[in-house]
C-alpha positions as a printed NumPy array, in Angstrom:
array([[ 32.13 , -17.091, 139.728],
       [ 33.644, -16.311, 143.421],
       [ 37.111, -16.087, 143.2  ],
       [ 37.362, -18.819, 146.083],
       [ 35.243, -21.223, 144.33 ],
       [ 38.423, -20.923, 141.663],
       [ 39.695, -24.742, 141.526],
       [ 43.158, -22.816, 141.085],
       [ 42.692, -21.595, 143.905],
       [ 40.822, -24.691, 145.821],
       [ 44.483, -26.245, 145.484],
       [ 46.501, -23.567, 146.517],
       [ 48.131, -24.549, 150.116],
       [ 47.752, -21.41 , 151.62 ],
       [ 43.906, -20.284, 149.945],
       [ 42.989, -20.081, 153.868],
       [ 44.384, -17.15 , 154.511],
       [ 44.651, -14.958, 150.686],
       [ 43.584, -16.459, 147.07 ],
       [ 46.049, -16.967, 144.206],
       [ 46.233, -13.44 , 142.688],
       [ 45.804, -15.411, 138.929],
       [ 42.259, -16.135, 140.332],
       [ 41.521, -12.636, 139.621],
       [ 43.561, -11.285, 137.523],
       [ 44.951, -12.728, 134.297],
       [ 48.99 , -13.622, 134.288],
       [ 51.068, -10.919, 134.872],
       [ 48.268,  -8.531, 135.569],
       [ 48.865,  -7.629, 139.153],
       [ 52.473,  -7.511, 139.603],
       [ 52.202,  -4.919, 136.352],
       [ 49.103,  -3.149, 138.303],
       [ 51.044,  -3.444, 141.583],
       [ 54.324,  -1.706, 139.5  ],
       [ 52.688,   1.154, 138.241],
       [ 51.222,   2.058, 141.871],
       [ 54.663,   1.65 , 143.694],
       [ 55.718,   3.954, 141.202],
       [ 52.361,   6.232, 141.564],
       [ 52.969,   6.257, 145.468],
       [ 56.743,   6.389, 145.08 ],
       [ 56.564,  10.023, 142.701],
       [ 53.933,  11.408, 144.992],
       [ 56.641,  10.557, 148.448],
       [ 58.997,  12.335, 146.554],
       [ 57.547,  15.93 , 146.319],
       [ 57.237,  15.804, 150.377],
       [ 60.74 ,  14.885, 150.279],
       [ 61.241,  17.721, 147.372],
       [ 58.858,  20.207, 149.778],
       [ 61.6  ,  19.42 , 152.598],
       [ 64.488,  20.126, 150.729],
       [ 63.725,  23.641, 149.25 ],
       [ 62.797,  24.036, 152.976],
       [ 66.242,  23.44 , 154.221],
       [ 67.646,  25.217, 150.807],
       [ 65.816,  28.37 , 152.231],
       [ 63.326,  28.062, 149.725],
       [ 60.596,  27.307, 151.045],
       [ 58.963,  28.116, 154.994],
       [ 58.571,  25.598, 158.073],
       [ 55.056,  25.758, 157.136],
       [ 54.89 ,  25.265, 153.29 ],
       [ 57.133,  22.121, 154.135],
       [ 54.346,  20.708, 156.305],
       [ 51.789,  21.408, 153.971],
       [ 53.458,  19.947, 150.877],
       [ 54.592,  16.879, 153.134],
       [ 50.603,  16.795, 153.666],
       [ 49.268,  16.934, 150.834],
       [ 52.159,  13.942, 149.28 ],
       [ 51.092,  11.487, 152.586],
       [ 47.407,  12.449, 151.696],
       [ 47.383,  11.611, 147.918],
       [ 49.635,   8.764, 148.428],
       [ 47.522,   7.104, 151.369],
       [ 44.2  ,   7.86 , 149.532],
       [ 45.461,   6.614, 146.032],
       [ 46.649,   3.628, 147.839],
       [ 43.102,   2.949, 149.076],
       [ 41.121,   3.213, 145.746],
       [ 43.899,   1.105, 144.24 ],
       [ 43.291,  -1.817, 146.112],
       [ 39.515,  -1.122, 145.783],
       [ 39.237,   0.732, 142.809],
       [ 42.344,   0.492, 140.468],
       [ 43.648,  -2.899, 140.971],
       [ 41.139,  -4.402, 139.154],
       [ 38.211,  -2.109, 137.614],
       [ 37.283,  -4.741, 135.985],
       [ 35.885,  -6.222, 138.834],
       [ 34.322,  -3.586, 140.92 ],
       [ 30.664,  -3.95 , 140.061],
       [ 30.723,  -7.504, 140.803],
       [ 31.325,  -7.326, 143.702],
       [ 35.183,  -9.32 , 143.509],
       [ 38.124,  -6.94 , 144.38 ],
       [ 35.915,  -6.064, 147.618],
       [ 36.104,  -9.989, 148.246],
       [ 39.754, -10.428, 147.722],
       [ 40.727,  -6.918, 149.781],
       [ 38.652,  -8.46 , 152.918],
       [ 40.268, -11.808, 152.449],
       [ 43.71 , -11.146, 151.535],
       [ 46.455, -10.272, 154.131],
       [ 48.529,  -7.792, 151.644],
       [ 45.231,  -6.053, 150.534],
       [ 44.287,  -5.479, 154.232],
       [ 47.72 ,  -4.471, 155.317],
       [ 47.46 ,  -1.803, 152.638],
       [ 44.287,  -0.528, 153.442],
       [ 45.946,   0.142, 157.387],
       [ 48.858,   1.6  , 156.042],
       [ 46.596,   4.113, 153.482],
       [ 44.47 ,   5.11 , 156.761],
       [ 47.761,   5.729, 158.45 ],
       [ 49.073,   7.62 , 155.795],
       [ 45.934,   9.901, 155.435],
       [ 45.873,  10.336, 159.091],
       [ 49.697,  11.857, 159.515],
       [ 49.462,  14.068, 156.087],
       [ 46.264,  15.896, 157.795],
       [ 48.189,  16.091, 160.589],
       [ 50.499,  17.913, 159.317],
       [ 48.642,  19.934, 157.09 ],
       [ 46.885,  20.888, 160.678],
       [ 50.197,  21.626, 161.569],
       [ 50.944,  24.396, 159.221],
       [ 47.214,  26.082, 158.559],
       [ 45.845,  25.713, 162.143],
       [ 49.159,  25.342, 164.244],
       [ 48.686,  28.552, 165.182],
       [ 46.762,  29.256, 168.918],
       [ 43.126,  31.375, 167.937],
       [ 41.974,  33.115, 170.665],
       [ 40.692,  30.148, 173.282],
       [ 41.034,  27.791, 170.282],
       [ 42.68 ,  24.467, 170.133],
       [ 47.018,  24.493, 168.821],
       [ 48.15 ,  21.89 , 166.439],
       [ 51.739,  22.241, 167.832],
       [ 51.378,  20.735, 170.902],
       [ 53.937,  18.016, 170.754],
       [ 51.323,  15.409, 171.727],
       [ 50.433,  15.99 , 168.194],
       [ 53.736,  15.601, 167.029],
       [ 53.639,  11.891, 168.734],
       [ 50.589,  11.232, 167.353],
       [ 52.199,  11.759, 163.523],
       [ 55.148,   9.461, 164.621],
       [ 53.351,   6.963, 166.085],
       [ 51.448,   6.978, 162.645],
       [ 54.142,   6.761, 160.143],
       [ 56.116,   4.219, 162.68 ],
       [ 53.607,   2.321, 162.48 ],
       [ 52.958,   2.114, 158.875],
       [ 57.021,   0.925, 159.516],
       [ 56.066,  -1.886, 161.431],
       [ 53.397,  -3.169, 158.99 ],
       [ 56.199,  -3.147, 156.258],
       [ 58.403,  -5.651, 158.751],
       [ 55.466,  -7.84 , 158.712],
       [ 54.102,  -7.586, 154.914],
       [ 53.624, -10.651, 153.09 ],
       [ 54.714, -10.609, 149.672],
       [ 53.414, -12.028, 146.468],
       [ 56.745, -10.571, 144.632],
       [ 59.111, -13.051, 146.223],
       [ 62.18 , -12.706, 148.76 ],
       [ 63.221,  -9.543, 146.928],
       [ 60.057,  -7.498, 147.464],
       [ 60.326,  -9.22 , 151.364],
       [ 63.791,  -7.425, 151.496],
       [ 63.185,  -4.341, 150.278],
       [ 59.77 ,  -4.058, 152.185],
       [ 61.419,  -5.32 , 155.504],
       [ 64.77 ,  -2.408, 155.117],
       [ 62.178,   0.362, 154.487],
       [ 59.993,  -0.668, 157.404],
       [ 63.12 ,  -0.63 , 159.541],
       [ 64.172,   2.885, 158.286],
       [ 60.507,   4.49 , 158.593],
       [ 60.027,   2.984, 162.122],
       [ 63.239,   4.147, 163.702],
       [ 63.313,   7.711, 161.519],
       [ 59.819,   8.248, 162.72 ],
       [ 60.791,   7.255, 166.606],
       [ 63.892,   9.474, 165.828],
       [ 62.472,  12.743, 165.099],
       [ 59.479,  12.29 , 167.603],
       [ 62.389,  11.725, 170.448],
       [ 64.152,  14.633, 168.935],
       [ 61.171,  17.205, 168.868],
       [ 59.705,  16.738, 172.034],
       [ 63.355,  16.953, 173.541],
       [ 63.541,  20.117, 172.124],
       [ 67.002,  19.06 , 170.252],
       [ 65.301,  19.361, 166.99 ],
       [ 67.268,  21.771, 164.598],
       [ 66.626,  25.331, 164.179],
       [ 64.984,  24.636, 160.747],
       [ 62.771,  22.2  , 161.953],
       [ 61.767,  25.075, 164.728],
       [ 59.054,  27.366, 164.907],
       [ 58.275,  30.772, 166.906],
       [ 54.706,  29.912, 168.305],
       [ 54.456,  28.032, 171.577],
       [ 53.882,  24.862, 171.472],
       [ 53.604,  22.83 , 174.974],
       [ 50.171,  23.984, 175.262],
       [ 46.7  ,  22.524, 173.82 ],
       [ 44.806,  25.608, 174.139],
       [ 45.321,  29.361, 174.245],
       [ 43.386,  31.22 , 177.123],
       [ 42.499,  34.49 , 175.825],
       [ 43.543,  37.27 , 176.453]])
């Protein structure tokens, strides 16, 4: 049965615009699901922020930072995607019903834009690191209009988190609204602060930047 033919969810005032998450899964079911891949999502975050620290510890190089900061956007972002496709209710993928509640429902569709967004600044910086570097005639990665590019990525992902609807309640609303404010105006930050050249001396590296390509030589 289509999830919006549900008479649970028929009555629901607001069916217009997302269906009653019991119409697809069972009680409880998705705010466990939805737990477990906060907390997925959340451990994967933290070795980018783990990568950063042994960076300014000394431990680890400008460019391992970047690539470890990658790699945690990329998994996160992608493992965001197949949960709202995939995970959140395997149950339901061969008939053809998570599909119809990810195109209808605003949270589901808000986390699909922020996984694309995440994706898009880890590869950036994994670009960064492995082909930041001008080749002879061939494109740099360091140009700061790359650097804007990343920020204007992750702010973003900020400003969908000010405007995410919740199924948790006003406390998920408050947490999601503080972090949005924090990744919006820490991304805006550090874009300001690179291209000003103000950045810190760890967060500097020795191969020109300002320019897209490399004439050679």
């Amino acid at each position: 049965m289509d999830v919006a033919s549900n008479p649970a969810n028929a009555s629901h005032p607001s069916c217009e615009l997302h269906f009653v998450v019991e119409g697809l899964w069972g009680p409880g079911v998705y705010a466990s699901r939805s737990q477990t891949a906060h907390k997925v999502i959340g451990c994967m975050l933290l070795v980018g922020v783990l990568g950063w620290a042994a960076h300014i510890m000394q431990s680890a190089s400008l460019e391992r930072a970047y690539v470890i900061s990658g790699m945690s956007l990329c998994f996160a972002g992608s493992y965001l995607g197949l949960w709202v496709l995939i995970f959140s209710a395997p149950e339901h993928v061969l008939d053809g019903l998570v599909w119809s509640y990810a195109e209808r429902d605003l949270v589901q569709q808000q986390h699909l834009a922020i996984s694309c967004l995440a994706v898009t600044g880890g590869v950036l910086e994994i670009l960064w690191a492995v082909c930041g570097s001008p080749q002879r005639g061939g494109l740099s990665f360091r140009h700061d209009g790359w650097h804007v590019l990343w920020a204007m990525n992750e702010a973003m992902i900020g400003v969908l988190f000010l405007i995410h609807p919740q199924h948790s309640g006003p406390r998920g609303v408050v947490i999601h609204t503080s972090l949005g404010m924090c990744m919006a105006y820490a991304a805006m930050f550090l874009m300001v602060l690179v291209s000003s050249d103000a950045a810190p001396n760890m967060m500097k590296e020795s191969t020109p930047k300002n320019t897209f390509y490399k004439a050679g030589v």
